[in-house]
VEXDREN-2710 file (C-alpha; in Angstrom, 1 decimal):
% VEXDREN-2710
k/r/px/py/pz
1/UNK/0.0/0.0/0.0
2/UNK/1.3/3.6/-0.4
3/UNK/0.2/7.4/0.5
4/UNK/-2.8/8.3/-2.1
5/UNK/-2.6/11.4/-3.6
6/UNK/-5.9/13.4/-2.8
7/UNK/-8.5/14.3/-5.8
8/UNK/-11.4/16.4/-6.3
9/UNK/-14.9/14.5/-5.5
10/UNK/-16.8/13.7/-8.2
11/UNK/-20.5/14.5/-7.3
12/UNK/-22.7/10.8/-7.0
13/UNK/-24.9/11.9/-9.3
14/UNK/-22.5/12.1/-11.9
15/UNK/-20.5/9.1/-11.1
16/UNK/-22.9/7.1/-13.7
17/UNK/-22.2/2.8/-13.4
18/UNK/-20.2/2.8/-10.4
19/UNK/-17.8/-0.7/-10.2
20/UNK/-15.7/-1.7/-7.4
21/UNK/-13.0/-3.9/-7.2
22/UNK/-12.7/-5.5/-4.0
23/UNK/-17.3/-4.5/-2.9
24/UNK/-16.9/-7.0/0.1
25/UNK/-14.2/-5.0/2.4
26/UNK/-16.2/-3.1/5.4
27/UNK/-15.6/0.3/3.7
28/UNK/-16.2/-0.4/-0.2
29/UNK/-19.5/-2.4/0.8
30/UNK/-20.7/0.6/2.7
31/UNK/-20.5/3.3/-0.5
32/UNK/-21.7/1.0/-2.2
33/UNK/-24.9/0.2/-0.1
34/UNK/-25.2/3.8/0.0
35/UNK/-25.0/4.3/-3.8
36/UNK/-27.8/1.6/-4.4
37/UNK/-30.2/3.1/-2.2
38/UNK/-29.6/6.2/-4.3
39/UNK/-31.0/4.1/-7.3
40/UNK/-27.0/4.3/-8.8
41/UNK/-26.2/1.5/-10.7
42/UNK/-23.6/-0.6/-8.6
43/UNK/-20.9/-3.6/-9.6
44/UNK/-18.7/-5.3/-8.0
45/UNK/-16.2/-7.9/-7.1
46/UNK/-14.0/-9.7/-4.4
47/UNK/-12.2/-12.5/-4.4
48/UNK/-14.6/-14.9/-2.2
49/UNK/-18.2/-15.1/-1.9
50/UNK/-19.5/-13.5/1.5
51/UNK/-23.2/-12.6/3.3
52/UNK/-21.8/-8.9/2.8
53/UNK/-22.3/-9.7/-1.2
54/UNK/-25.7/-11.7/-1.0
55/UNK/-27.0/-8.2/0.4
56/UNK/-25.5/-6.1/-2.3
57/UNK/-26.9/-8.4/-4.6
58/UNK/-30.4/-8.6/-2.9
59/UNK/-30.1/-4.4/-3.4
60/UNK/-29.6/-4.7/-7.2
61/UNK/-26.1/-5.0/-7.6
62/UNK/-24.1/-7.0/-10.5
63/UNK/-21.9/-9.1/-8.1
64/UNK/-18.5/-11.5/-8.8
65/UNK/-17.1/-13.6/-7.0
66/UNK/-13.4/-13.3/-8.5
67/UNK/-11.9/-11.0/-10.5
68/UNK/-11.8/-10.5/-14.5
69/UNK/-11.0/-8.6/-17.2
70/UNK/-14.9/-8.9/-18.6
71/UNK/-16.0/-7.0/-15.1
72/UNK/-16.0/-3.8/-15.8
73/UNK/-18.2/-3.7/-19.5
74/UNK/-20.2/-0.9/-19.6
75/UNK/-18.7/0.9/-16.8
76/UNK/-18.3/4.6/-15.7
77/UNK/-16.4/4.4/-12.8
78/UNK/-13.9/2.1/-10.8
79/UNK/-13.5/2.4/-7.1
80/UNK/-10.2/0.8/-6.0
81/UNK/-9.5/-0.6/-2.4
82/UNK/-6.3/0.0/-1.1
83/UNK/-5.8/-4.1/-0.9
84/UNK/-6.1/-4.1/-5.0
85/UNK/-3.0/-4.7/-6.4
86/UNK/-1.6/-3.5/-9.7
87/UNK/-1.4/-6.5/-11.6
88/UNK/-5.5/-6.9/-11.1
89/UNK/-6.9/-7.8/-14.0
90/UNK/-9.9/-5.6/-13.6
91/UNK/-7.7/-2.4/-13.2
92/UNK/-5.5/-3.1/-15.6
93/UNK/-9.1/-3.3/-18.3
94/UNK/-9.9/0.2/-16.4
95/UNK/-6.6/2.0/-17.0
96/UNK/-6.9/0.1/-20.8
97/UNK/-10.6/2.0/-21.5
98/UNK/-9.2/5.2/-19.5
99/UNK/-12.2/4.8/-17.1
100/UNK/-12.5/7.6/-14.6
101/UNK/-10.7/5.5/-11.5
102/UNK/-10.9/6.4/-7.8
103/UNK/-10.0/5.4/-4.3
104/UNK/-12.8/4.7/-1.8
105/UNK/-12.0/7.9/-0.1
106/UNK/-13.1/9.4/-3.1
107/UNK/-15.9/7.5/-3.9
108/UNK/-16.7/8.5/0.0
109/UNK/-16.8/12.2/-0.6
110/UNK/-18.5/12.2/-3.1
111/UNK/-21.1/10.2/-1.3
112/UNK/-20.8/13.3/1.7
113/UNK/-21.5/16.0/-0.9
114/UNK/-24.4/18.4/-0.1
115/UNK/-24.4/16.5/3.9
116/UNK/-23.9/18.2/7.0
117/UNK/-20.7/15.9/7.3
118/UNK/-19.6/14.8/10.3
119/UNK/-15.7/13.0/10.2
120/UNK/-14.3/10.7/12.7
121/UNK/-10.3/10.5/12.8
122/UNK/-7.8/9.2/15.0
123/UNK/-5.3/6.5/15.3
124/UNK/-7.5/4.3/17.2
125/UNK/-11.1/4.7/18.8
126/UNK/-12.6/5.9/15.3
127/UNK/-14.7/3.3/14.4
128/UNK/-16.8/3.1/18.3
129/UNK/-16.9/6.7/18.3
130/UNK/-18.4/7.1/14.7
131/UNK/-20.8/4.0/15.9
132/UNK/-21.6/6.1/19.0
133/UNK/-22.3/9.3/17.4
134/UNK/-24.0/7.9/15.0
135/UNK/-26.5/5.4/17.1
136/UNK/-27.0/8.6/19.7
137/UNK/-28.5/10.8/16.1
138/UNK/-30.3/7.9/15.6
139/UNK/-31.9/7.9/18.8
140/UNK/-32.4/11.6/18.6
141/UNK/-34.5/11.2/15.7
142/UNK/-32.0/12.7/13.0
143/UNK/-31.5/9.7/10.8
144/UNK/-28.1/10.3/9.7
145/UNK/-26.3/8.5/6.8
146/UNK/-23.3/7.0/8.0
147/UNK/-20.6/4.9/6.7
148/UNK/-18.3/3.4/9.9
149/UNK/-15.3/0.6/9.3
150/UNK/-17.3/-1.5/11.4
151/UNK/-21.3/-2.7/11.1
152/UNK/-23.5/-1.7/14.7
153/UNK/-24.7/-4.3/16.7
154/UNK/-28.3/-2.3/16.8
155/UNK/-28.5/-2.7/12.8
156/UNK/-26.1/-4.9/11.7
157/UNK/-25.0/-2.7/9.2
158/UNK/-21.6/-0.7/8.9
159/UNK/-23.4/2.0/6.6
160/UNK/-26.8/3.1/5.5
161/UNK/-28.3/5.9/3.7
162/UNK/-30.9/8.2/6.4
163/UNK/-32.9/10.5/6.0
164/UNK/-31.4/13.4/7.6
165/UNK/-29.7/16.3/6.5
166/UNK/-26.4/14.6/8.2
167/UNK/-23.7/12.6/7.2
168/UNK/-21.5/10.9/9.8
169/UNK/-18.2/9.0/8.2
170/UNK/-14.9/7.1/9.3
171/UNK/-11.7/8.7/8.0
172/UNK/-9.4/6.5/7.5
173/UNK/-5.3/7.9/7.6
174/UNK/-3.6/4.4/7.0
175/UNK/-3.6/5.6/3.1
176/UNK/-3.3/9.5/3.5
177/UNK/-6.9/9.4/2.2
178/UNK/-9.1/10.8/4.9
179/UNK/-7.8/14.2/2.8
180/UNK/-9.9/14.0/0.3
181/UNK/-12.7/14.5/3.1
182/UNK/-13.8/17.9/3.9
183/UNK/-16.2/17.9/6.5
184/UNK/-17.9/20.7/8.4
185/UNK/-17.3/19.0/11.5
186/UNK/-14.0/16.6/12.4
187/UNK/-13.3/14.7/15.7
188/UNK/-9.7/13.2/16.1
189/UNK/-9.2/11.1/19.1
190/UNK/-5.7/10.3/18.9
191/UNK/-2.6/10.6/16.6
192/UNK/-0.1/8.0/17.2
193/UNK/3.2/6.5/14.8
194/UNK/1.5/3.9/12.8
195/UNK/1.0/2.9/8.9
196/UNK/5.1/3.9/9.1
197/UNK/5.1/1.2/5.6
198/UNK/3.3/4.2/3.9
199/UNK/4.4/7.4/6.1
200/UNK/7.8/6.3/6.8
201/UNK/8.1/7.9/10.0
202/UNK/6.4/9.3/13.0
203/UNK/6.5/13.2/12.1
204/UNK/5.2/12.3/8.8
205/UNK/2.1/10.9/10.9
206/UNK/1.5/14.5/12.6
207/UNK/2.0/16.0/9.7
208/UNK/-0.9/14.3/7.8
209/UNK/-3.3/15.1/10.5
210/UNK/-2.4/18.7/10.4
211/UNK/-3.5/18.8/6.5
212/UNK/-6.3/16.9/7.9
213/UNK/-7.6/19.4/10.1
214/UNK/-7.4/22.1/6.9
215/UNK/-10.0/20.4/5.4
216/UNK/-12.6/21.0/8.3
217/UNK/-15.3/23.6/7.6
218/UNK/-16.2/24.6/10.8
219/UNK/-15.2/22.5/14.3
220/UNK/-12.7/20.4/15.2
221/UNK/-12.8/18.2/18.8
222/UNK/-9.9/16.9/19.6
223/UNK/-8.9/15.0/22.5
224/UNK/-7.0/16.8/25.4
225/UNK/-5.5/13.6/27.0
226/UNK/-3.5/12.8/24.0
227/UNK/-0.2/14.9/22.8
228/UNK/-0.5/14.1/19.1
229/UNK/-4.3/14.9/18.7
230/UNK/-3.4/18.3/21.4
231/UNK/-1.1/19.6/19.1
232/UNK/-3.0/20.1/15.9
233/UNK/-5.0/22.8/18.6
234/UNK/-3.3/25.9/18.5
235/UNK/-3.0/25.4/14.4
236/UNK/-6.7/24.9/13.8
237/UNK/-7.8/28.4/15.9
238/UNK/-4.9/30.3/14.0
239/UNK/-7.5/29.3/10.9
240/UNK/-10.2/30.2/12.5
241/UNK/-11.5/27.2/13.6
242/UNK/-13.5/26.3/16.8
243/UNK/-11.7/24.1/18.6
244/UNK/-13.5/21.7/21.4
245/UNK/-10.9/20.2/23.6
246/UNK/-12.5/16.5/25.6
247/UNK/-10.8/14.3/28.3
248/UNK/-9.5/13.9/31.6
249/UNK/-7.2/17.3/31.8
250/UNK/-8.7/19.5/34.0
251/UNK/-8.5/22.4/31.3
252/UNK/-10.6/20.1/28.7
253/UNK/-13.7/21.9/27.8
254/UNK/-15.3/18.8/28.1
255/UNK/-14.1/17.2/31.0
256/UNK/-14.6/13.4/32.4
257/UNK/-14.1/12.2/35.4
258/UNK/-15.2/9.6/37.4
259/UNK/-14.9/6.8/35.1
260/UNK/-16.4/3.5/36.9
261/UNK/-16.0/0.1/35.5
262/UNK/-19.7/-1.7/36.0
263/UNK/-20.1/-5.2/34.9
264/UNK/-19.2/-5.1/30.9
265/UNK/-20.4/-1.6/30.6
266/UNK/-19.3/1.7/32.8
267/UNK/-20.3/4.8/34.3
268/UNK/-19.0/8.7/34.4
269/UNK/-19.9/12.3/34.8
270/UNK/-19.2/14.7/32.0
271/UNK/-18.8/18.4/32.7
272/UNK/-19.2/21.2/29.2
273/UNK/-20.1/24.2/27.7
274/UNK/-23.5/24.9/28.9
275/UNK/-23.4/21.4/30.7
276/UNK/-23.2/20.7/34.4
277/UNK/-21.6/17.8/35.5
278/UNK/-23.8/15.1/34.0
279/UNK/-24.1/11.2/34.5
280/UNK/-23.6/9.5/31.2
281/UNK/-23.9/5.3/31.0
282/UNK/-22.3/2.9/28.6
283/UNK/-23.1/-0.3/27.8
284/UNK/-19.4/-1.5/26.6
285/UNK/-17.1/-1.5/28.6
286/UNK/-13.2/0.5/28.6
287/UNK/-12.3/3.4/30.3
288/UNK/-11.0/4.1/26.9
289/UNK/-14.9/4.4/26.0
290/UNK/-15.8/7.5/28.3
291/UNK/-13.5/9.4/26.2
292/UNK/-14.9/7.9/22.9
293/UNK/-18.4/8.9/24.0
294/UNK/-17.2/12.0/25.1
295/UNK/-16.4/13.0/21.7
296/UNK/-19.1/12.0/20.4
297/UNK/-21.5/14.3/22.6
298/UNK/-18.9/17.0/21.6
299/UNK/-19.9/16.4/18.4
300/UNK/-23.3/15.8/18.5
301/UNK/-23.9/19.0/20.7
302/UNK/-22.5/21.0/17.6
303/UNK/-25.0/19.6/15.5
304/UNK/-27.1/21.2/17.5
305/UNK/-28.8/18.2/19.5
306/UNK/-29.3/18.6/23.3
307/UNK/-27.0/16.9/25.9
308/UNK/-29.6/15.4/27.6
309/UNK/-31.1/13.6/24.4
310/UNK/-27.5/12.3/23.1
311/UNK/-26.7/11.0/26.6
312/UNK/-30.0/9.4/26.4
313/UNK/-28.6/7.7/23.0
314/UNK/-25.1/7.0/23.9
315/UNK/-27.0/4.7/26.9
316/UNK/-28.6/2.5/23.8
317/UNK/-25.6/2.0/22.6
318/UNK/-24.7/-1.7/22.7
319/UNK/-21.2/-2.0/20.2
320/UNK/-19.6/-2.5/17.1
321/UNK/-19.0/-5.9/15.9
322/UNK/-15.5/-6.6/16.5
323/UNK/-15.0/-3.9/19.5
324/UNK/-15.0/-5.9/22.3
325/UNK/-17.7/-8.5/20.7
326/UNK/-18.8/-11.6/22.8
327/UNK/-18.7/-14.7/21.2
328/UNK/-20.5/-17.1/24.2
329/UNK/-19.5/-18.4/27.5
330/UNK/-18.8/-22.4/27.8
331/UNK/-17.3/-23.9/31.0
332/UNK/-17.5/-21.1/33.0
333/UNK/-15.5/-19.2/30.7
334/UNK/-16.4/-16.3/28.4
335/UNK/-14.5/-15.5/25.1
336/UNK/-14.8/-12.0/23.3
337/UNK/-12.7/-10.6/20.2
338/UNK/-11.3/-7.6/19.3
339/UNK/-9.9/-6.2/16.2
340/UNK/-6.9/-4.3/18.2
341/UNK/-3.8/-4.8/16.1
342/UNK/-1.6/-1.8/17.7
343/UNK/-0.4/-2.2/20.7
344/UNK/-2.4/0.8/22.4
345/UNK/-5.4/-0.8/21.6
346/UNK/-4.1/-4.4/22.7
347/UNK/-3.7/-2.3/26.0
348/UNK/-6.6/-0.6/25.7
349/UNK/-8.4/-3.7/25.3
350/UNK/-6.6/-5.9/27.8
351/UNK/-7.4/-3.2/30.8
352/UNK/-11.0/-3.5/29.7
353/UNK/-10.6/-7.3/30.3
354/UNK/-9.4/-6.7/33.8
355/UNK/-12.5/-4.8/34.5
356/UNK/-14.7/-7.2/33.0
357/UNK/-13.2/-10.5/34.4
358/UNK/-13.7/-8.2/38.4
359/UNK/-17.3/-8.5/37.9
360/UNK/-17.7/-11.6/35.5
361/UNK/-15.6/-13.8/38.5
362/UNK/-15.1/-11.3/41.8
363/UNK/-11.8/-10.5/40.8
364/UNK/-10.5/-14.1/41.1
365/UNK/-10.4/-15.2/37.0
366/UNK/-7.6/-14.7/34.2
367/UNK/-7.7/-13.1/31.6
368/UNK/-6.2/-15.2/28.3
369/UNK/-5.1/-13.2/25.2
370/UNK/-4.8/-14.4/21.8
371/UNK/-3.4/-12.3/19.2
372/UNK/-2.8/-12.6/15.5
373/UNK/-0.3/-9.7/14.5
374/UNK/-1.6/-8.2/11.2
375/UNK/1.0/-6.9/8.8
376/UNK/4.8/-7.9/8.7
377/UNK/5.5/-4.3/8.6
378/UNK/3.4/-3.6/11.7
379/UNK/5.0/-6.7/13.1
380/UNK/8.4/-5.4/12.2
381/UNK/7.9/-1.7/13.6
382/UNK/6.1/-2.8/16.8
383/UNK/7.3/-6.6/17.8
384/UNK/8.8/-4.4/21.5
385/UNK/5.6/-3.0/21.7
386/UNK/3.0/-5.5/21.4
387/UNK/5.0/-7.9/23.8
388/UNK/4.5/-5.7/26.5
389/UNK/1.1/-4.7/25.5
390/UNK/0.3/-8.6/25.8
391/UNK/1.8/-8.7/29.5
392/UNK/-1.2/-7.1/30.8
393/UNK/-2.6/-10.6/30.2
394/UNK/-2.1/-13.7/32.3
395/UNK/-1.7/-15.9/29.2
396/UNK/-0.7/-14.9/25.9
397/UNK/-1.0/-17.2/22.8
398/UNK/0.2/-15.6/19.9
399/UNK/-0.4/-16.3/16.2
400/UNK/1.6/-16.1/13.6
401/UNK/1.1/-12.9/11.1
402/UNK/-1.6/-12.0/9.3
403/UNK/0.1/-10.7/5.8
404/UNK/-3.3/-9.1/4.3
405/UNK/-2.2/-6.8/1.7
406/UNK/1.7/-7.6/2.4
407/UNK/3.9/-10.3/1.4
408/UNK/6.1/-12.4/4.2
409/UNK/9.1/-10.9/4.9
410/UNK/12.1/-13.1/6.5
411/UNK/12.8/-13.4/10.0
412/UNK/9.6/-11.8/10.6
413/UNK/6.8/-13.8/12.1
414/UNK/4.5/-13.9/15.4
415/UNK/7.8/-15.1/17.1
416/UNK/9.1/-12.0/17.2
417/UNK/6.2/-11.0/19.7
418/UNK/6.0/-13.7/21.8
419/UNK/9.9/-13.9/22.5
420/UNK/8.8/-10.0/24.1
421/UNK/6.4/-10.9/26.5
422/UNK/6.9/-10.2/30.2
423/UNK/5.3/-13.2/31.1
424/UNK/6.8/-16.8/32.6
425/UNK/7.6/-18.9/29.4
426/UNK/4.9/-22.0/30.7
427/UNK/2.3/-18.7/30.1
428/UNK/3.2/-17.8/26.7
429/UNK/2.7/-19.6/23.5
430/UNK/3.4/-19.0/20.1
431/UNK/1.1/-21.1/18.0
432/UNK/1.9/-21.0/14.1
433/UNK/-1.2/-23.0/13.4
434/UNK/-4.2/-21.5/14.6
435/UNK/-6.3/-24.9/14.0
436/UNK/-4.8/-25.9/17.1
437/UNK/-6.0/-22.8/19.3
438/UNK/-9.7/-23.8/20.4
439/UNK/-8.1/-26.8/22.1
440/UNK/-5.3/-25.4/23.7
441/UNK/-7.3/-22.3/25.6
442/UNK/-10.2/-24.8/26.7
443/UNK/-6.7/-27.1/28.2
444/UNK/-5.9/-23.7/29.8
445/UNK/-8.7/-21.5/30.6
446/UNK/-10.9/-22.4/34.1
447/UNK/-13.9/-20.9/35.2
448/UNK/-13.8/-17.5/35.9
449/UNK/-11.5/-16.5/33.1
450/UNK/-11.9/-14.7/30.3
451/UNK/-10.7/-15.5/26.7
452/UNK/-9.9/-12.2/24.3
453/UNK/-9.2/-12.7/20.9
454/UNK/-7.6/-9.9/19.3
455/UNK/-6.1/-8.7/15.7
456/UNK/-7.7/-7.3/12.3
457/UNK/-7.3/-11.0/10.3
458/UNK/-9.0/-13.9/10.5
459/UNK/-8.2/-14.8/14.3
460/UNK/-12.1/-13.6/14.7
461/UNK/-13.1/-16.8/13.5
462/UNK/-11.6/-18.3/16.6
463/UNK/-14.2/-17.1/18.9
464/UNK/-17.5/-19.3/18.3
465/UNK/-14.5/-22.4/17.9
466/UNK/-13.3/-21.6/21.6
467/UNK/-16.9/-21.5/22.4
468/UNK/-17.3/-24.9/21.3
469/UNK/-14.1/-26.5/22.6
470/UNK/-14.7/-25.0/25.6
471/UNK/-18.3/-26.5/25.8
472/UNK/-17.1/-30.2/24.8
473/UNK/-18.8/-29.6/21.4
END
């Protein structure tokens, strides 16, 4: 993958047959939902039939399983996912016709045109806090559009086209294409080194956030408790722009405190502009969350909603599939999964677990992490990082990597991280095969415990199989 080089938007009415290579991926599958509803004439492809294709097809789309040459006859434009190789055959036909091609960022904006858009950013939290914001509109009776990198528990969808005069999105920075957004409205949660295969190196990060925040029209909430999303503040007011600051810091202009862990969920006051301190309740649980939710109530009060309606929404919240998800409890034991695959959201994610396995067991279970690094580059770049990240557990079994869009790279493998955990030896396993899994944490885990799966590859399918090995299935 590399840095995409913004373009102008191309408005959705004038996009004409819209084909995307790669429709099943959580983003691509969301503009493209969008675009049918729209009555837009919508194609697509992906290497392997899914239940994210059946709908597409059951909304009128021309669907393939596979790709070929032949798929993109009597198309206007191509929408490429960042996993799409050059060698595809299907881009290689587009660049032969000279078809108008675009990234998904693109495809994006151009669904955003003419919204009141709403833009979630950050290194981490940005998919729960879009799903937050968006569920509390929901709530409130707006009926947003939305397109998140994730699909809500409540619906089961990841995007959908509202009613409403808003338009809440992911941004996504991994590809430097969250710049072709330009929303009136940004929230960035956090801005930490990652995606260095594409940026190269940490400054390079900042700096893409900082061109980020030039594209907002009109507020920008960023969170006080982190340094990289803090210093993009005193740069967005020299442009004029209102800046909301959120957290902990006792200078935040929306401040939390009082952040208590309850069962799989949590409680906390919240104290802002026009706002006495109020009592907000989630039904996920992280500490990490308060601040999530935080922002979006920032947000969501700049849309003009009242705080007392968008608390009301943030309580219906129930989760994002893959945030935290529970998969069953067998055998005393409960297994959830996670797609953290940085190590401050393996931390994030693991302190959670501590305060769920308090309640689920009185504070006398474990808490058994299995994690399947995704990306040798990310592997590579953080192998110090994640092993200690993964010593907040009492067992770590670690996977080997999860190449997605990257080839293997030698000497790099889910070794690396395991050889870095801070744990005895007899409590740390690196497992190459992940058949073998299911059997080893039901040989480990005892009741009381708690069983977190975590990684953005296919270690989710591990859940429902611990589930069943841990039930005697």
């Amino acid at each position: 993958m590399r840095l995409i080089k913004p373009v102008d938007p191309v408005p959705a009415d004038r996009l004409g047959r819209v084909h995307f290579i790669g429709i099943g991926g959580a983003g691509m599958s969301g503009i493209a939902r969008i675009l049918l509803k729209r009555g837009v004439k919508v194609s697509g492809s992906d290497i392997r039939a899914s239940g994210i294709l059946t709908e597409l097809r059951d909304l009128g789309a021309r669907v393939h399983v596979g790709h070929a040459a032949s798929h993109v006859k009597d198309v206007d434009t191509v929408v490429v996912s960042t996993a799409i190789r050059d060698s595809n055959p299907e881009l290689g036909e587009a660049l032969r016709q000279g078809l108008r091609i675009i990234p998904r960022a693109a495809a994006l904006a151009s669904v955003m045109a003419g919204k009141t858009g709403v833009a979630i950013a950050g290194t981490h939290g940005k998919t729960t806090t879009t799903s937050m914001l968006t569920v509390a509109l929901q709530k409130a009776g707006a009926d947003p559009s939305y397109c998140v990198g994730g699909r809500l528990v409540t619906t089961g969808l990841g995007a959908d086209e509202g009613t409403g005069e808003m338009f809440v999105a992911e941004a996504d920075e991994s590809d430097g294409s969250f710049l072709m957004l330009a929303p009136d409205i940004a929230v960035i949660t956090n801005v930490e080194a990652d995606h260095l295969d594409n940026y190269g190196h940490p400054q390079a990060v900042q700096d893409g956030f900082a061109r980020f925040t030039e594209r907002v029209g009109r507020v920008l909430v960023v969170c006080a408790d982190d340094p990289g999303a803090d210093a993009l503040v005193a740069g967005a007011r020299d442009r004029g722009l209102k800046v909301l600051r959120y957290g902990t810091a006792a200078d935040a202009d929306y401040r939390v405190r009082a952040v208590t862990p309850r069962g799989l969920g949590l409680t906390f006051e919240v104290e802002g502009p026009g706002l006495g301190p109020c009592q907000v309740r989630l039904g996920v649980p992280g500490r990490h969350n308060a601040l999530n939710a935080t922002a979006a109530l920032a947000a969501a009060v700049e849309l003009g909603l009242p705080a007392d309606v968008v608390v009301e929404g943030l309580a219906s919240f129930t989760g994002t599939q893959r945030r935290f998800e529970a998969k069953g409890e067998a055998g005393g034991v409960a297994v959830f999964d996670s797609y953290a695959h940085h190590p401050t959201e393996l931390q994030a994610d693991l302190r959670a677990a501590r305060d769920v396995v308090a309640s689920f067991s009185g504070g006398n279970g474990r808490v058994i992490a299995v994690f399947q690094p995704h990306l040798y580059s990310r592997t590579r770049f953080f192998a110090d990082e994640f092993g200690a990240a993964l010593g907040l557990a009492d067992e770590a079994i670690v996977l080997d990597v999860y190449g997605a869009r990257e080839d293997p790279e030698p000497g790099v493998s889910g070794a690396l991280v395991a050889r870095k955990v801070p744990l005895p030896p007899e409590r740390v396993a690196y497992v190459p095969d992940r058949t073998r899994v299911p059997a080893l944490v039901a040989e480990r885990a005892r009741p009381g415990d708690i069983v977190l799966t975590m990684g953005a590859g296919d270690v989710t399918e591990l859940g429902p199989r611990i589930v069943a090995e841990l039930g005697g299935a």
